[in-house]
C-alpha positions in Angstrom: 10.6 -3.3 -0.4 9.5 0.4 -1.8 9.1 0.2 -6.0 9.8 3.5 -6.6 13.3 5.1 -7.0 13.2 7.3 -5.2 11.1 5.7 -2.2 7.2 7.1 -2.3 5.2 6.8 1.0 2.0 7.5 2.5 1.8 9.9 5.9 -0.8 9.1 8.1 -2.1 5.8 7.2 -1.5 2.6 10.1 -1.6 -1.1 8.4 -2.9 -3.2 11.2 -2.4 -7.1 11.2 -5.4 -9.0 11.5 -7.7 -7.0 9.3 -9.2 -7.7 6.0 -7.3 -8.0 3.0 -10.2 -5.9 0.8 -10.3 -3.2 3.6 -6.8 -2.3 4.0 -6.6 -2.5 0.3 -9.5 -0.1 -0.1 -7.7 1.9 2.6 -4.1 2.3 0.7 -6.0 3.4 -2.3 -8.2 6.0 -0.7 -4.8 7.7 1.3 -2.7 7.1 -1.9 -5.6 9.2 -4.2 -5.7 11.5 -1.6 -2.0 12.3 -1.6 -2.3 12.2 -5.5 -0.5 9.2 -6.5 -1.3 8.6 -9.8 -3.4 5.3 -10.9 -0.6 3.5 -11.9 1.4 4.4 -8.9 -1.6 2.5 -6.8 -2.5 -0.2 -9.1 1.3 -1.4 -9.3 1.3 -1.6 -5.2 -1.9 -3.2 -5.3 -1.1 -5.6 -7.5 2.6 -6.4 -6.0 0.5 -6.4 -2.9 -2.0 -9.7 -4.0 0.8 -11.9 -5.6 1.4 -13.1 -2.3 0.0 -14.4 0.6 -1.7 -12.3 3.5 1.9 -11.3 5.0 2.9 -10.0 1.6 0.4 -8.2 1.2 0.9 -6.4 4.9 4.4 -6.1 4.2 4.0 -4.4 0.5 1.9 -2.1 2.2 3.8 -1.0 4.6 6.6 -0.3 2.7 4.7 2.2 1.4 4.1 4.4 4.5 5.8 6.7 6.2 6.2 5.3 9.7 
């Protein structure tokens, strides 16, 4: 599920099951500053992102790319 209305998304970022939680979060913020989302554009992912578990967080993520 996207937050934003309308839909925001990354382009050229992968989210690979399997790899660590604090890399692909590191990895989302880097793209998303580089495509200027603003702070709290990030941090509100982010932190939808670690509510959950480790599939939550994969699937939070990818919401936000362009596939």
């Amino acid at each position: 599920m996207n937050l934003f209305n309308p839909p925001k998304l990354l382009n050229g970022l992968q989210i690979r099951f399997g790899e660590n939680p604090m890399a692909l979060l590191a990895l989302f913020t880097g793209h998303a500053s580089k495509q200027q989302w603003s702070e709290q554009e990030i941090e509100n992912v982010l932190r939808t992102a670690k509510k959950g578990n480790y599939m939550n967080l994969i699937k939070t993520l990818r919401a936000h790319i362009h596939h």
